[in-house]
TORKOL-4160 file (C-alpha; in steps of 0.2 Angstrom, whole numbers, padded with zeros to 4 digits, m for minus):
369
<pt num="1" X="m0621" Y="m0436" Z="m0734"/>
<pt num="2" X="m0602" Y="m0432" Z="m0733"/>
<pt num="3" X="m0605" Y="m0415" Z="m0734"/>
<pt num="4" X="m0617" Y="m0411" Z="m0720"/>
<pt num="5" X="m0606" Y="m0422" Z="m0710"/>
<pt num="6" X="m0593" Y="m0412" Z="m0713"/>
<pt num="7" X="m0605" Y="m0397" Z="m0710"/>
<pt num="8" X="m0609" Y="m0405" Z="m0693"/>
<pt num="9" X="m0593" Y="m0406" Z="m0687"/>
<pt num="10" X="m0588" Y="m0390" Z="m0690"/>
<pt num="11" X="m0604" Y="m0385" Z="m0681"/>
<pt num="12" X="m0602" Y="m0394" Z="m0665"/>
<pt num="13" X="m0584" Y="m0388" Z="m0663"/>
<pt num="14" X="m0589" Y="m0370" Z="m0666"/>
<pt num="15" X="m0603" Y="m0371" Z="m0652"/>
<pt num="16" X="m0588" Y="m0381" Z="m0640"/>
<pt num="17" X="m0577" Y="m0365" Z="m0645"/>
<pt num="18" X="m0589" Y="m0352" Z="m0642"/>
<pt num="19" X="m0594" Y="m0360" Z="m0625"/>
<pt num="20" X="m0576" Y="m0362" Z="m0620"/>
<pt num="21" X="m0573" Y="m0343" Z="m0625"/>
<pt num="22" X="m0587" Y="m0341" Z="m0612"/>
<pt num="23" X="m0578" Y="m0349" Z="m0598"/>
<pt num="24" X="m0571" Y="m0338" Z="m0585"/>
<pt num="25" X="m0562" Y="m0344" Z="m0568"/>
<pt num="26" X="m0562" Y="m0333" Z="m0551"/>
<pt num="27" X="m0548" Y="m0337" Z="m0542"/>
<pt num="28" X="m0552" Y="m0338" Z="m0522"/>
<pt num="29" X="m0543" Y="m0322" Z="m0518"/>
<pt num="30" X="m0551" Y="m0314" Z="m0533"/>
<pt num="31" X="m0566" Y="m0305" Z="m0536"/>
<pt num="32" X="m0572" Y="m0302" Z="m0555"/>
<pt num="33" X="m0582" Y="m0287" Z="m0563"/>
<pt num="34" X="m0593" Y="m0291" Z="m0578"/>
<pt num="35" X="m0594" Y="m0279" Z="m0593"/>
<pt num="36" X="m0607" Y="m0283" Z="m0605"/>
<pt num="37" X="m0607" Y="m0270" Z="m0621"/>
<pt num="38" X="m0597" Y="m0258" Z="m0609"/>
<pt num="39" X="m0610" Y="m0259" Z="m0595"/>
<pt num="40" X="m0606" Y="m0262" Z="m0578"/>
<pt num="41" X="m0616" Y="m0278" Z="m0573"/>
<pt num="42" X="m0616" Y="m0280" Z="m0556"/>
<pt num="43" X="m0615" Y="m0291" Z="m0542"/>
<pt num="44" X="m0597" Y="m0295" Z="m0544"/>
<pt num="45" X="m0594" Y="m0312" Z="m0549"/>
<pt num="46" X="m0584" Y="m0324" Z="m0534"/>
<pt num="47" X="m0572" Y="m0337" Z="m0534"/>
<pt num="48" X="m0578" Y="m0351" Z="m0545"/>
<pt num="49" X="m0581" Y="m0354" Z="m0561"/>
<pt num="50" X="m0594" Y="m0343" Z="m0574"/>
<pt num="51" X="m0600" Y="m0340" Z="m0590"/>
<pt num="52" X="m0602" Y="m0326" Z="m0598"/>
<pt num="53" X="m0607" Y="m0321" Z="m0615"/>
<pt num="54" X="m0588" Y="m0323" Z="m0626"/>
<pt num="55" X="m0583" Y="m0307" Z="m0636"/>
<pt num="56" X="m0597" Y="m0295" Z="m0629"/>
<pt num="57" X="m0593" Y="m0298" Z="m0610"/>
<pt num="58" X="m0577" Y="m0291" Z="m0602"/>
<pt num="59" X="m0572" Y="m0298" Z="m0583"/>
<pt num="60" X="m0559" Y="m0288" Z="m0574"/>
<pt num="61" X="m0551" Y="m0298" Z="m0560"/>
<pt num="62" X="m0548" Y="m0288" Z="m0543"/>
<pt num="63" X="m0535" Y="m0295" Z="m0531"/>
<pt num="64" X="m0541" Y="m0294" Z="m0515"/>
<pt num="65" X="m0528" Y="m0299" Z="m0506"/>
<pt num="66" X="m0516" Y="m0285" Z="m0495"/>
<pt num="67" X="m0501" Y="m0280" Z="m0506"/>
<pt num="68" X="m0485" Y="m0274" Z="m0502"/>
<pt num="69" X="m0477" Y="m0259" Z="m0513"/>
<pt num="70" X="m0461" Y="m0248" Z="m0510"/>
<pt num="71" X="m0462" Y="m0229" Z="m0511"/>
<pt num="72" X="m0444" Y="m0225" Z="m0521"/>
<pt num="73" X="m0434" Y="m0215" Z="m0512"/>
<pt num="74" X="m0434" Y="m0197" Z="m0514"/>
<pt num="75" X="m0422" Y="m0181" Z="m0507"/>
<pt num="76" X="m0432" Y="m0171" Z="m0495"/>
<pt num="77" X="m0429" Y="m0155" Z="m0487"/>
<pt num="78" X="m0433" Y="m0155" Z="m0468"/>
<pt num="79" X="m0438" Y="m0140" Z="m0458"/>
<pt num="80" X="m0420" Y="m0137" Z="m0451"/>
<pt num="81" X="m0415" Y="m0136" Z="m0469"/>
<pt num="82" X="m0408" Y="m0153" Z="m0468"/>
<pt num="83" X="m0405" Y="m0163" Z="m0484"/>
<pt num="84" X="m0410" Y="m0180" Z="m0482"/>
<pt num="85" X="m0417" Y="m0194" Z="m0493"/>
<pt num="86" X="m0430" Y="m0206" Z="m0488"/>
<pt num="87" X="m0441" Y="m0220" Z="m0493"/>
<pt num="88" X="m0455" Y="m0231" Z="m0486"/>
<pt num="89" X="m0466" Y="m0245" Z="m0489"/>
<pt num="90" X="m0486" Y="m0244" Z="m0489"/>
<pt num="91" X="m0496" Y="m0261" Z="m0487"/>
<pt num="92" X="m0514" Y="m0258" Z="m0494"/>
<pt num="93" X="m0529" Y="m0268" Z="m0496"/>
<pt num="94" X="m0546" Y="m0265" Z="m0509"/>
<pt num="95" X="m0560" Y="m0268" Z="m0500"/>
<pt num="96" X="m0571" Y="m0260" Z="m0512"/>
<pt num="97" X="m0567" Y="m0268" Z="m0532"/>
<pt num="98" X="m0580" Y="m0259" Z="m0538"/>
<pt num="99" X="m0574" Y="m0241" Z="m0533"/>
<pt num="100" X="m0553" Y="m0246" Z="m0538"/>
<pt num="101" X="m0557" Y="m0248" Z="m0554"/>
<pt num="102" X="m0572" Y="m0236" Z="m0559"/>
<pt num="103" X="m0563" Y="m0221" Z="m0548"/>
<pt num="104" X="m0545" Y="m0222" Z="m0551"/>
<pt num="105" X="m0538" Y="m0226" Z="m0566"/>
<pt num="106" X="m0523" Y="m0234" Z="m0559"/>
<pt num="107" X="m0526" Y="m0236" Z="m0540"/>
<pt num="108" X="m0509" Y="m0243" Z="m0538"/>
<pt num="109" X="m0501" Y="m0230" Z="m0545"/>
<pt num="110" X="m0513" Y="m0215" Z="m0538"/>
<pt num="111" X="m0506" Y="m0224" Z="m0521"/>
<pt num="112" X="m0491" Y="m0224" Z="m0522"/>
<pt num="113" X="m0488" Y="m0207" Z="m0530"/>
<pt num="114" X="m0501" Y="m0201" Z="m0516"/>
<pt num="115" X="m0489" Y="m0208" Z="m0503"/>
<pt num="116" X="m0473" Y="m0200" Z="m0511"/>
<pt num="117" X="m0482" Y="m0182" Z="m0510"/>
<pt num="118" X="m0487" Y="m0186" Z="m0491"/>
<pt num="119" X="m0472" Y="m0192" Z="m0484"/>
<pt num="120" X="m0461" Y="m0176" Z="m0492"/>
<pt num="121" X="m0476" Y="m0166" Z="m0486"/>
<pt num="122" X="m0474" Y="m0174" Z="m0467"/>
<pt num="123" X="m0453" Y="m0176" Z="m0468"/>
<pt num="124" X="m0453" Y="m0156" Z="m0474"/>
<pt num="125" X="m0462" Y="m0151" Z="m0457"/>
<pt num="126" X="m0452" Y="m0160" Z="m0443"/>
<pt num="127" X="m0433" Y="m0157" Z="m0442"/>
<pt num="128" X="m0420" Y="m0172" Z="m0443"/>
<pt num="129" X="m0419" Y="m0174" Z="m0426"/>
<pt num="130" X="m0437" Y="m0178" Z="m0424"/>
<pt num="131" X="m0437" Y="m0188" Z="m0438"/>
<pt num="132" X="m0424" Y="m0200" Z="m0433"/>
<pt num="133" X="m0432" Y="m0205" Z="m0417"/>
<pt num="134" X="m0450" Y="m0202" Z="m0419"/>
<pt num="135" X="m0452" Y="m0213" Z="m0434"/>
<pt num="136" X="m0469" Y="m0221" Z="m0425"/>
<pt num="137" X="m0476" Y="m0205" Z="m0425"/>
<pt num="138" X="m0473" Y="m0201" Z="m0445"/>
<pt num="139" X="m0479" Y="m0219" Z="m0448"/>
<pt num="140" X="m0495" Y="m0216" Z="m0440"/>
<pt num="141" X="m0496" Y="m0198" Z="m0447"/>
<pt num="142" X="m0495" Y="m0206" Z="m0464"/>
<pt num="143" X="m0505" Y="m0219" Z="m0462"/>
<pt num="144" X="m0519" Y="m0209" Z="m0458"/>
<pt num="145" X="m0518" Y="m0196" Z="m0472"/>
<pt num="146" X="m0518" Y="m0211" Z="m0484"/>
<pt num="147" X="m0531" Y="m0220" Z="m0477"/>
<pt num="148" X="m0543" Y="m0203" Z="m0478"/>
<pt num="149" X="m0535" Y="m0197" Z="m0495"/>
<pt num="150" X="m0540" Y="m0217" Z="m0505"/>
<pt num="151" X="m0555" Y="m0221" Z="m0495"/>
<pt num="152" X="m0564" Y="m0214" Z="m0508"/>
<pt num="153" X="m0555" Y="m0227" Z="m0522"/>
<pt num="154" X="m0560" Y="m0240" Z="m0513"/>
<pt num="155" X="m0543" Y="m0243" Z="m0505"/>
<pt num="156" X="m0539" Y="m0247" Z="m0486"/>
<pt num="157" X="m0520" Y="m0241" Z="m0481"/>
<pt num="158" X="m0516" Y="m0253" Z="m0467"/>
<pt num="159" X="m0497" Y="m0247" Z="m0463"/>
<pt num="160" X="m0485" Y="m0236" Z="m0469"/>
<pt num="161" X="m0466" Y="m0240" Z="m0463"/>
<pt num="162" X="m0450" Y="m0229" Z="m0465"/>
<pt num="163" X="m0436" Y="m0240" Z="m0470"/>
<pt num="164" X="m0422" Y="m0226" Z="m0472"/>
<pt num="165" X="m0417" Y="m0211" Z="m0465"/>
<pt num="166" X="m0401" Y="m0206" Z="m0476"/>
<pt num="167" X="m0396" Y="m0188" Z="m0470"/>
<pt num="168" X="m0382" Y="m0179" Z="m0481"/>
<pt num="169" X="m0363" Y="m0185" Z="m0480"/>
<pt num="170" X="m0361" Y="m0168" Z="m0473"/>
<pt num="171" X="m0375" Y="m0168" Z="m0460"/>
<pt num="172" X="m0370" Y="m0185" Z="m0456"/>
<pt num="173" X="m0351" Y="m0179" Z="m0453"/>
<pt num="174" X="m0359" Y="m0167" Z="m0439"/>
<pt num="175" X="m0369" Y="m0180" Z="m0433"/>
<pt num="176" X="m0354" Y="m0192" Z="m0429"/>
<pt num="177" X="m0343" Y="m0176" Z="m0421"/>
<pt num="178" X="m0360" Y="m0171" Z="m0411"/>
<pt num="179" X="m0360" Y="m0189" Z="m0403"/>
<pt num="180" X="m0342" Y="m0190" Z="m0401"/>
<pt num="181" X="m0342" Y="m0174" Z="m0392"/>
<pt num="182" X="m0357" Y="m0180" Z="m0381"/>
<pt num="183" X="m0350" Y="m0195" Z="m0377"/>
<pt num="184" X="m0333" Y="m0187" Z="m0373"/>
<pt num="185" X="m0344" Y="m0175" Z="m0360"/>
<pt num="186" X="m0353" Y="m0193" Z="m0353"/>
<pt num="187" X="m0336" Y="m0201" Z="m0351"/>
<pt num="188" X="m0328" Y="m0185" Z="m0343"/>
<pt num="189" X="m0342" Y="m0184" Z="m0331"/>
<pt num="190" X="m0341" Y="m0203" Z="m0328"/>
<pt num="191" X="m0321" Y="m0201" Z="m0323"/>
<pt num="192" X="m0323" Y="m0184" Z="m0313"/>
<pt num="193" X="m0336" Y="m0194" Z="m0301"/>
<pt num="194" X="m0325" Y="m0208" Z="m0300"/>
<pt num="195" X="m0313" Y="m0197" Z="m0295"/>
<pt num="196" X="m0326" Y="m0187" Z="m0282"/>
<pt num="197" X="m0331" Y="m0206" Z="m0276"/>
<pt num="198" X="m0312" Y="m0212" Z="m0274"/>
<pt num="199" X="m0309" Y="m0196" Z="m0265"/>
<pt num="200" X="m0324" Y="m0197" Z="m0252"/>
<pt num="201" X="m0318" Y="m0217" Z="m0249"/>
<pt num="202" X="m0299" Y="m0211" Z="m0246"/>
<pt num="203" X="m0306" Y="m0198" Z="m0234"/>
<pt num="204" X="m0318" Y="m0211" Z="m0226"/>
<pt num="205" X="m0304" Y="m0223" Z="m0225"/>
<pt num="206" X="m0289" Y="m0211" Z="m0217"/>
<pt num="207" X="m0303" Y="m0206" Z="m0206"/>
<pt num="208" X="m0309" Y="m0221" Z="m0200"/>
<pt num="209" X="m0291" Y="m0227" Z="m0197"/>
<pt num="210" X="m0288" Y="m0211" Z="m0188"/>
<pt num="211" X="m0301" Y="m0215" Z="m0178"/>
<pt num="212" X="m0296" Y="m0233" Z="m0174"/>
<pt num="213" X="m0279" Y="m0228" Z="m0172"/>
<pt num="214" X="m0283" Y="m0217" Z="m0158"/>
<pt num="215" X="m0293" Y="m0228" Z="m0150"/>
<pt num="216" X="m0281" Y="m0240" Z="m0152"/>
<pt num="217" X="m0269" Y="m0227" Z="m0144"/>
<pt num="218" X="m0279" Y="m0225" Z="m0131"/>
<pt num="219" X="m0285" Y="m0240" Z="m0124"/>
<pt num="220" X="m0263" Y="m0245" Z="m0126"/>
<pt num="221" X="m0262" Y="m0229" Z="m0113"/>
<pt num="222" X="m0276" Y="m0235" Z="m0102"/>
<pt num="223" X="m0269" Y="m0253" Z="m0101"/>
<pt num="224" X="m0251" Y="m0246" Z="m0099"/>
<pt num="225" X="m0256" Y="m0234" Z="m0084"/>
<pt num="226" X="m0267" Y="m0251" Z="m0078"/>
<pt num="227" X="m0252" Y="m0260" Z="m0078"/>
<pt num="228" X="m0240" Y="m0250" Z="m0070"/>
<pt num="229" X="m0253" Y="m0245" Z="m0058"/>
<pt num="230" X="m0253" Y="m0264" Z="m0054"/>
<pt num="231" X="m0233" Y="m0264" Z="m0055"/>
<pt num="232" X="m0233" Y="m0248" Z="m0042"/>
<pt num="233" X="m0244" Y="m0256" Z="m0029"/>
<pt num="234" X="m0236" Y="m0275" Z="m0032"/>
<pt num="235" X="m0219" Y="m0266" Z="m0028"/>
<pt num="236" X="m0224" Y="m0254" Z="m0013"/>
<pt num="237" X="m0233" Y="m0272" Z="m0006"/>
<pt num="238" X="m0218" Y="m0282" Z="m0009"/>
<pt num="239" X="m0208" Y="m0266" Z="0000"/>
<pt num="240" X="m0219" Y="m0263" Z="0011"/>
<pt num="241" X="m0220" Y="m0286" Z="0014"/>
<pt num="242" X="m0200" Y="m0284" Z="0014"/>
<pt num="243" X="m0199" Y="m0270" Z="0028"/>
<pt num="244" X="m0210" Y="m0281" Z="0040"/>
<pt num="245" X="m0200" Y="m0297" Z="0036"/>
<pt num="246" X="m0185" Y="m0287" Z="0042"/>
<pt num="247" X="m0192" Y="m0281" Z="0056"/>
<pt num="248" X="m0199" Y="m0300" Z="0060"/>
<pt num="249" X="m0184" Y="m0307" Z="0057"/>
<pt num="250" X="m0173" Y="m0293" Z="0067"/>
<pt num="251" X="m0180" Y="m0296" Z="0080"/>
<pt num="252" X="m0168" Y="m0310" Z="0087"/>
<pt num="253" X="m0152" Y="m0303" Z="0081"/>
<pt num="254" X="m0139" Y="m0299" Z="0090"/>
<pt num="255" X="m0124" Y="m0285" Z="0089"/>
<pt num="256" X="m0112" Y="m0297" Z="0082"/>
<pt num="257" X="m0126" Y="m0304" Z="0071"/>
<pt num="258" X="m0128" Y="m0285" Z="0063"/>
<pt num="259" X="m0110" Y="m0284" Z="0060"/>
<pt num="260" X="m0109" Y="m0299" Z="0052"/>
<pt num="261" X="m0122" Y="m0294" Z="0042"/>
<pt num="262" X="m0114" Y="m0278" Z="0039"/>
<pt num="263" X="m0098" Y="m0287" Z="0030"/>
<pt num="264" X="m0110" Y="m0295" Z="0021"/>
<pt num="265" X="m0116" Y="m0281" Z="0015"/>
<pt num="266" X="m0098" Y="m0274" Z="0010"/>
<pt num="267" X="m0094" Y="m0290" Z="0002"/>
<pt num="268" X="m0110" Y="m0290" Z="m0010"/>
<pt num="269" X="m0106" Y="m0271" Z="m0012"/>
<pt num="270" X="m0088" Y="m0274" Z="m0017"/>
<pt num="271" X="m0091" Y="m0288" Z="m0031"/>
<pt num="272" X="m0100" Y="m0271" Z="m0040"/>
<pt num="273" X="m0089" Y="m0261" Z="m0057"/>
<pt num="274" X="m0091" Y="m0245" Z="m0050"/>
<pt num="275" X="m0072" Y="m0237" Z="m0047"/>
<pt num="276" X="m0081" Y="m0224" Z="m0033"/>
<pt num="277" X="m0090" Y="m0234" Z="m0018"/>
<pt num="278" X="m0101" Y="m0220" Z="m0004"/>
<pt num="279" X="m0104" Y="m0230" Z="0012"/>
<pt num="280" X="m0118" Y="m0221" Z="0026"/>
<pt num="281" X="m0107" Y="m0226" Z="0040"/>
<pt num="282" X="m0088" Y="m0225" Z="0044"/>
<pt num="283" X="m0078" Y="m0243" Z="0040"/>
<pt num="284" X="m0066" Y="m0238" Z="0057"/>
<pt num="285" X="m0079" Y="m0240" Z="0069"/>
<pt num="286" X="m0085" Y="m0256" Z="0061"/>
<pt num="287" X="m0068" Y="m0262" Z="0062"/>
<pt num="288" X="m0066" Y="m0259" Z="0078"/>
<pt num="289" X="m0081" Y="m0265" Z="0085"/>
<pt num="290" X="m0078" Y="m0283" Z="0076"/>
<pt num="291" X="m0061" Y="m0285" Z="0083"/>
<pt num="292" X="m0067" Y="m0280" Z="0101"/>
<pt num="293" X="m0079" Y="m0296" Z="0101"/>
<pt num="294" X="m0068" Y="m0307" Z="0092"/>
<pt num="295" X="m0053" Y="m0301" Z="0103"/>
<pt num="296" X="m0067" Y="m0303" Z="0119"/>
<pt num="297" X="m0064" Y="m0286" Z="0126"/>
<pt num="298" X="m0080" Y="m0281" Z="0124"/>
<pt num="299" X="m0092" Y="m0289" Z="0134"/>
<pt num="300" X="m0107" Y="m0294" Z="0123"/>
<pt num="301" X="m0127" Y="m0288" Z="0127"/>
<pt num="302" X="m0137" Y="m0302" Z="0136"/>
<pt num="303" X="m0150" Y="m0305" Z="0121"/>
<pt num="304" X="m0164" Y="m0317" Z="0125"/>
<pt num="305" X="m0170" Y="m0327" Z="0112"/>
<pt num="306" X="m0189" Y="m0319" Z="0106"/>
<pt num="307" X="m0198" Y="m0335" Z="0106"/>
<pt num="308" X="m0214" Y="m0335" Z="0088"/>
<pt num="309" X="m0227" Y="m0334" Z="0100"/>
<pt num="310" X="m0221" Y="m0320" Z="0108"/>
<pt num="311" X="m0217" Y="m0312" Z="0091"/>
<pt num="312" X="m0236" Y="m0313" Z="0086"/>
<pt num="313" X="m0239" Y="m0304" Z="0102"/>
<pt num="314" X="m0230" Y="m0291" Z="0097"/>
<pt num="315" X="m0232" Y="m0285" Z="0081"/>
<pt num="316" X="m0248" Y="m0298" Z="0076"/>
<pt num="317" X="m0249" Y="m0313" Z="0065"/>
<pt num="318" X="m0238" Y="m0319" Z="0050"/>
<pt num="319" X="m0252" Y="m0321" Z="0037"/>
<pt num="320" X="m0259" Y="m0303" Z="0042"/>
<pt num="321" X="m0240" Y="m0293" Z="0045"/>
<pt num="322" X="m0238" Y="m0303" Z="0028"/>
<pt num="323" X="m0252" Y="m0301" Z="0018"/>
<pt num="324" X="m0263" Y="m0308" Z="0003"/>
<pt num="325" X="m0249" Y="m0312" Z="m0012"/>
<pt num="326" X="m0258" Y="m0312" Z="m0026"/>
<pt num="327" X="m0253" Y="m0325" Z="m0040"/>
<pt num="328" X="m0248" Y="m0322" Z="m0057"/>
<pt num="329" X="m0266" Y="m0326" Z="m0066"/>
<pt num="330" X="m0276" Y="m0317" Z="m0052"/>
<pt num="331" X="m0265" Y="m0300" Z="m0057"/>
<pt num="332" X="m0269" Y="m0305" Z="m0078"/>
<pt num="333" X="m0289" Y="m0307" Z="m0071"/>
<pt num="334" X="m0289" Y="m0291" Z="m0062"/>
<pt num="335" X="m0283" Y="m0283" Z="m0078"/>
<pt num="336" X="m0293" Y="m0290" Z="m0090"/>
<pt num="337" X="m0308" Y="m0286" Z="m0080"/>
<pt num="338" X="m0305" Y="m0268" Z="m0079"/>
<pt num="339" X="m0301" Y="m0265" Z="m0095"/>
<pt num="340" X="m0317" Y="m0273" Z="m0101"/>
<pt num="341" X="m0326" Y="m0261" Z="m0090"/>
<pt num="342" X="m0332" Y="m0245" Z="m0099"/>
<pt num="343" X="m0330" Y="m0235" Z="m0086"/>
<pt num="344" X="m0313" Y="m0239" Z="m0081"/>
<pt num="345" X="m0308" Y="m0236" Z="m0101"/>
<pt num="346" X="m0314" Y="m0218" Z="m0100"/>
<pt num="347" X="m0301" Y="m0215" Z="m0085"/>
<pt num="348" X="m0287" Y="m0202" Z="m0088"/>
<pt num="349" X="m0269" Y="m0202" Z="m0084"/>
<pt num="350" X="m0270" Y="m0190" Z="m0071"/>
<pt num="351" X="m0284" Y="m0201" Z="m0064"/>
<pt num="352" X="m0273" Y="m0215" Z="m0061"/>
<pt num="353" X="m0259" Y="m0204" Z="m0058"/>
<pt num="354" X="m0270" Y="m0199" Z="m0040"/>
<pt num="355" X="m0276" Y="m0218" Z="m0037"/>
<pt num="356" X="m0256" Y="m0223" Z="m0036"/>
<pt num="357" X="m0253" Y="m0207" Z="m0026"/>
<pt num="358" X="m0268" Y="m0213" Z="m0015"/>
<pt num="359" X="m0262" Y="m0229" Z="m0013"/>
<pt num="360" X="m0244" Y="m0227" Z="m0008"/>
<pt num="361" X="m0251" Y="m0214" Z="0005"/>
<pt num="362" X="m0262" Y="m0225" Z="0010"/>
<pt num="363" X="m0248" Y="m0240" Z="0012"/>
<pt num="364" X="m0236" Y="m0226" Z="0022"/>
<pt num="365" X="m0249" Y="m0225" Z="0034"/>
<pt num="366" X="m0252" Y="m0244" Z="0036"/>
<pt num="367" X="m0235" Y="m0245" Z="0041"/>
<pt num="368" X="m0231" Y="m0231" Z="0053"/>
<pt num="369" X="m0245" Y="m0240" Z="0062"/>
């Protein structure tokens, strides 16, 4: 009885090993291939877990998932005979587990050896230039052979990415003095127009202030001529305003009143600092004729007082002999008006120059009537 116990036990733990042995696990990214007796036993087995027949049955686990590999960098000549080394990274996926491992022996490294060949068969055909700023383009160029060339191993390239670009130290030297020079020539462009702009605004500037300075000058002249006009015609009134006082107040003088005035006139003429004195009329007779009517020897001219109504008579009213005198702010209105007026501004010298002559002439003639 001890000995088939023993027997037994040894039994049941051979059948627990051999079903163990038989266990296999498919991960959820993972899809397994059976091999029975090296056939191909299809469908593929999913995630989970199975049992297969232990030492006879082979299970090859696919990842399914998209995988990330780099292509090493390599030295590539490019078609302007341009060293330059360059490497990428290719992201692929197996959508077809079967054909990856029945096709291929080594998908992973028929890709990646696939991409090496592409991208120095892609790099040798464009020149640098092109390379380093039409990088999309290559991607997409090798992307698309990939995809064609492993679609048969059951292999889906989903992007190809250039990481470096690394020209020779020599072409890179050449590089860095072709942008220097190019930036030179952008920043030599960029002062010459400053300089073009900064001229035209001087120009402008000394234009325009030529311009205003002109005007400036001649709206002084025009306001200059207005005011001496105004300062010729207030003169000639105030003479012309003084004549007629004279004449109004002349009127009831007498000979000895006229000599009187005529010292007068000396005295005021003597209180001057000039050392040589003209007089229009001979000082012996107007001696003479003062000491005759002081003396009394010479009978004096009956004069009748001219009485103001008999003045008016005769040479017409005060207010009219007189006339308007206009007051200081009626002048500065008069001014400002005309020099507001456009037409006025527009007047010449030798315009004015005829309207003063106009007006004296016409004044001369107001008063020989």
């Amino acid at each position: 009885m001890d000995g088939w116990f023993i027997v037994g036990i040894l039994l049941f733990f051979l059948v627990v090993i051999i079903i163990a042995s038989g266990l296999r696990v498919i991960r959820p990214w993972e899809v397994g291939l059976k091999i029975f007796l090296g056939k191909y036993i299809s469908p593929p087995l999913k995630p989970g877990v199975h049992w297969v027949v232990p030492f006879m049955t082979q299970v090859v686990r696919m990842d399914l998932r998209e995988q990330t590999w780099d292509v090493p960098k390599q030295e590539v000549i490019t078609k302007d005979n341009s060293p330059t080394a360059v490497d990428a990274v290719i992201y692929i996926k197996v959508v077809d587990p079967e054909k990856a491992f029945f096709e291929v022996q080594n998908y992973k490294l028929a890709t990646i050896n696939l991409a090496m060949t592409t991208l120095r068969s892609v790099i040798g055909d464009m020149e640098l230039d092109e390379i380093l700023y039409n990088r999309a383009k290559i991607n997409a160029t090798l992307r698309q052979i990939l995809d064609e060339a492993t679609d048969k191993w059951g292999v889906k390239v989903t992007a190809v990415e250039i990481k470096e670009v690394d020209p020779s130290p020599t072409v890179k030297s050449a590089m860095e003095e072709q942008t220097a020079a190019e930036r030179q020539r952008r920043a030599a462009i960029l002062r010459a127009d400053g300089v073009k702009r900064s001229q035209i605004l001087e120009a402008e500037g000394a234009k325009r202030a030529m311009i205003l300075k002109a005007e400036g000058e001649r709206k002084s002249k025009i306001l200059k001529a207005e005011g001496e006009r105004l300062a010729t015609i207030l003169r000639a009134q105030g003479e012309a305003q003084k004549l007629r006082i004279l004449a109004l107040g002349s009127a009831t003088l007498d000979p000895k009143s006229l000599t009187v005035l005529s010292f007068e006139t000396v005295k005021s003429v003597a209180n001057g600092q000039a050392t040589k004195i003209i007089f229009p009329f001979e000082f012996s007779k107007l001696f003479e004729s003062v000491s005759e009517y002081v003396g009394g020897t010479k009978a004096l001219r009956e004069h009748s007082p001219v009485d103001y109504q008999s003045l008016e008579k005769l040479i017409g009213e005060a207010d009219k002999v007189l006339g308007p005198i206009p007051s200081y702010e009626e002048i500065e209105e008069s001014l400002r008006k005309r020099t507001e007026e456009e037409g006025e501004a527009e007047t010449s010298e030798e315009d004015i120059r005829k309207l003063l002559s106009k007006k004296a002439t016409e004044e001369l003639l107001k008063e020989n009537e």
